[in-house]
C-alpha positions in Angstrom: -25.9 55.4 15.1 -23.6 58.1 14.1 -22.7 58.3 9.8 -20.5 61.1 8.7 -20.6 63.0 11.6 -18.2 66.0 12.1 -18.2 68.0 15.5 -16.4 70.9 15.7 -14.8 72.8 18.7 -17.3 73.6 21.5 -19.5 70.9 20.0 -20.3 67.5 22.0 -20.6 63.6 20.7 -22.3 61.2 23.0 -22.5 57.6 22.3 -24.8 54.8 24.5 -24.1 51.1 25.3 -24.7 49.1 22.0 -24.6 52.6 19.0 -22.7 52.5 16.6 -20.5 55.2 14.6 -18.7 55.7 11.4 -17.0 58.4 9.9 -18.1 60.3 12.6 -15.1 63.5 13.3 -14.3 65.5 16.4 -12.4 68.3 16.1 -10.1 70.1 18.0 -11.8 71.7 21.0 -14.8 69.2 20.4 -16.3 67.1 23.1 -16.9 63.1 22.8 -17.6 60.3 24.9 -17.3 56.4 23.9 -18.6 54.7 26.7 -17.1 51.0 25.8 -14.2 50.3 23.9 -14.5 46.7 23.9 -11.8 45.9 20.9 -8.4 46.2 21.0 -7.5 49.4 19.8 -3.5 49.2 19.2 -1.7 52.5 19.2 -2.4 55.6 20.0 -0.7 58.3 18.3 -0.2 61.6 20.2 -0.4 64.9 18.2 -2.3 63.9 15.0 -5.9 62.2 14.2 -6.7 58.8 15.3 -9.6 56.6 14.9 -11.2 54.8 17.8 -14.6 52.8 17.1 -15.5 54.4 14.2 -14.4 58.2 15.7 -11.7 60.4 14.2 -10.5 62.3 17.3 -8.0 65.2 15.9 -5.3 66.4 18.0 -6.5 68.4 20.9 -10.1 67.3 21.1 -11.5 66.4 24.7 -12.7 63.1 25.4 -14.1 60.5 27.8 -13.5 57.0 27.1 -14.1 53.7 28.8 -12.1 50.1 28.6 -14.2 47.4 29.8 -13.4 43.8 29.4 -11.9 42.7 26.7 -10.6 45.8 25.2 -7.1 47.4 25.3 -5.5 50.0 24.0 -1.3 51.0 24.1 0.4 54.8 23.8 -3.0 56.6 24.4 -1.5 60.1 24.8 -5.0 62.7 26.7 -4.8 66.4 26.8 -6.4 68.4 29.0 -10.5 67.9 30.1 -10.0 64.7 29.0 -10.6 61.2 31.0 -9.9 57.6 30.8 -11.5 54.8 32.7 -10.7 51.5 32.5 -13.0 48.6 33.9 -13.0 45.3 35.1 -10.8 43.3 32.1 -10.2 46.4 30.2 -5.9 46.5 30.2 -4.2 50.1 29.2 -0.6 50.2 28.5 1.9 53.3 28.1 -0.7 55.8 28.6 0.3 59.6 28.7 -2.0 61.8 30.9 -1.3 65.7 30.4 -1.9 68.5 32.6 -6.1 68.6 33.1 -6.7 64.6 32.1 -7.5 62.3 34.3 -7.5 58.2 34.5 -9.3 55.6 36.7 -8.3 52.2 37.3 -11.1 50.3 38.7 -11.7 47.0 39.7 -10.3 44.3 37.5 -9.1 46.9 35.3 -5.1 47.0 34.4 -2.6 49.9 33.7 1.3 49.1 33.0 3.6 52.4 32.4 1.6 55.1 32.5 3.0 58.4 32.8 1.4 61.1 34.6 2.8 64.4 33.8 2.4 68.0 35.4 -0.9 68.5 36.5 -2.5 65.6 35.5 -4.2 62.4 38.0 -4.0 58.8 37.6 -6.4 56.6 40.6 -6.2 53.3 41.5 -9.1 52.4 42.8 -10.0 49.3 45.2 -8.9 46.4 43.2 -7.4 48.1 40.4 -3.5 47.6 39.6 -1.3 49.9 37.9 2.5 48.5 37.3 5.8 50.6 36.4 3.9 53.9 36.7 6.1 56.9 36.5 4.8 60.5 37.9 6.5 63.6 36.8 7.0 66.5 38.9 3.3 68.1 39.4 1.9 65.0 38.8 -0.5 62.6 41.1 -1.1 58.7 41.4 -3.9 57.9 44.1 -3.7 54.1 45.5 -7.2 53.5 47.5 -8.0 50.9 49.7 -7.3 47.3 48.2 -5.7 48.8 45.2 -2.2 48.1 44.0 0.5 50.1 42.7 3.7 48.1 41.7 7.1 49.4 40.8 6.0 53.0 40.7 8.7 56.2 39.9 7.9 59.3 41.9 10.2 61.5 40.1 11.0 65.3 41.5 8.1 66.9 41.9 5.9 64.4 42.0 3.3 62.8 44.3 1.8 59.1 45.4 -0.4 59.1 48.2 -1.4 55.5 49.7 -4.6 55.3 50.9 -5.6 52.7 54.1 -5.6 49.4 53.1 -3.7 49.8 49.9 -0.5 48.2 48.8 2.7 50.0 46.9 5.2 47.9 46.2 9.1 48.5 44.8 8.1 52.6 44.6 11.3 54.6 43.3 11.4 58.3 44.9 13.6 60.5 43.0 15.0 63.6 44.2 12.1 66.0 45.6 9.5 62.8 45.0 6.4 62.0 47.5 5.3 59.2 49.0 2.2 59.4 51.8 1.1 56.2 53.2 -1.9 57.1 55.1 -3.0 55.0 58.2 -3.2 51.4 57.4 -1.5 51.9 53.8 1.6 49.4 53.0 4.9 50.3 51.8 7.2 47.7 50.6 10.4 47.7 49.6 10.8 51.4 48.7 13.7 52.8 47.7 13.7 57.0 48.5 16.8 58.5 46.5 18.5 61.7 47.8 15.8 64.9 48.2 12.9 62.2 48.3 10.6 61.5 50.8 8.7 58.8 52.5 6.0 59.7 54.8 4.2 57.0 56.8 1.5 58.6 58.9 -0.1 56.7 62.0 -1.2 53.3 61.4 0.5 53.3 58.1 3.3 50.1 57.4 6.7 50.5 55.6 8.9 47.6 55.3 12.3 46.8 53.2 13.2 50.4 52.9 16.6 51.4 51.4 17.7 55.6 51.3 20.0 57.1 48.9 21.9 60.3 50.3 19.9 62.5 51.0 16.6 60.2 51.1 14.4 60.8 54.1 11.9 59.1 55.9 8.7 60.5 58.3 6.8 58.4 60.6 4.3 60.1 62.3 
């Protein structure tokens, strides 16, 4: 149990299954990991403090958090160092991940719009499902075996690779965007505007493809 806590930049919080905090404050530049966020949280604010679980987090403190079933959370803006993971029956909607962050979808676990911006990573891994996901140029979605990626945006710039096995569905390549279906990764119904690229290595499956001017495709 945490009362009153205040850590300050450089400094680290660590909470276990089953503690409890309140009034407990990270500052900027101060470490602190929540292991289970198992209420819905609401919204996330970018850019000013916000309390999760009893934690004040202030704008650019670094964090690790997890969403496990039965919580979810909506706008949940992370900086750099910071990660998100979200577990089976944990759901995640409109989260922002900056250069440096980091989020993992895992099995059972949910993501809708995320937005993964210049240097940062979003994966999806086996049985995890991210819908209407849009990475921004310098940015990186993963889809691994038996994970699903639904409606995704590639915009210029920016990067999806499909593992084997996995599934993306209606993915939107925008000028300079790319796609990498690796062997036995499934591409279906993709839609490559002009500069963007679809590249479906050996063994790999693309189906319903439409190109803009411009839009190319690579089958190796």
């Amino acid at each position: 149990t945490a009362l009153g806590t205040v850590v300050k930049s450089g400094g680290t919080l660590t909470f276990v299954a089953g503690s409890i905090a309140s009034g407990a404050e990270v500052s900027s530049g101060g470490h602190v990991q929540l292991p289970n966020l198992t209420s819905s949280f609401g919204v996330w604010s970018a850019g000013q403090a916000n309390t999760i679980e009893g934690v004040t987090v202030d704008p650019g403190a670094i964090f690790s958090l997890n969403v496990v079933a039965g919580g979810s959370i909506s706008s949940f803006a992370i900086g750099s160092g910071s990660i998100l993971y979200v577990s089976s029956g944990g759901v995640v909607a409109g989260t922002v991940i900056s250069i440096g962050a980091s989020d993992y979808i895992y099995s059972g676990g949910a993501a809708s719009g995320t937005v993964v911006s210049a240097g940062g990573s979003e994966v999806i891994s086996s049985g995890g499902i991210d819908i209407g996901a849009t990475i921004r140029g310098g940015g990186l979605q993963t889809v691994n075996s038996a994970a699903v990626a639904s409606g995704t945006l590639v915009r210029s710039g920016g990067e999806q690779v499909v593992d084997p096995g996995a599934v993306a569905s209606g993915t939107g390549g925008r000028s300079c965007g790319s796609e990498v279906f690796s062997a036995g990764g499934i591409a279906i119904d993709t839609v490559v505007s002009s500069g963007g690229q679809l590249i479906v290595e050996q063994g790999g499956i693309a189906g319903g493809t439409r190109f803009g001017n411009g839009g190319t495709q690579y089958v190796y």
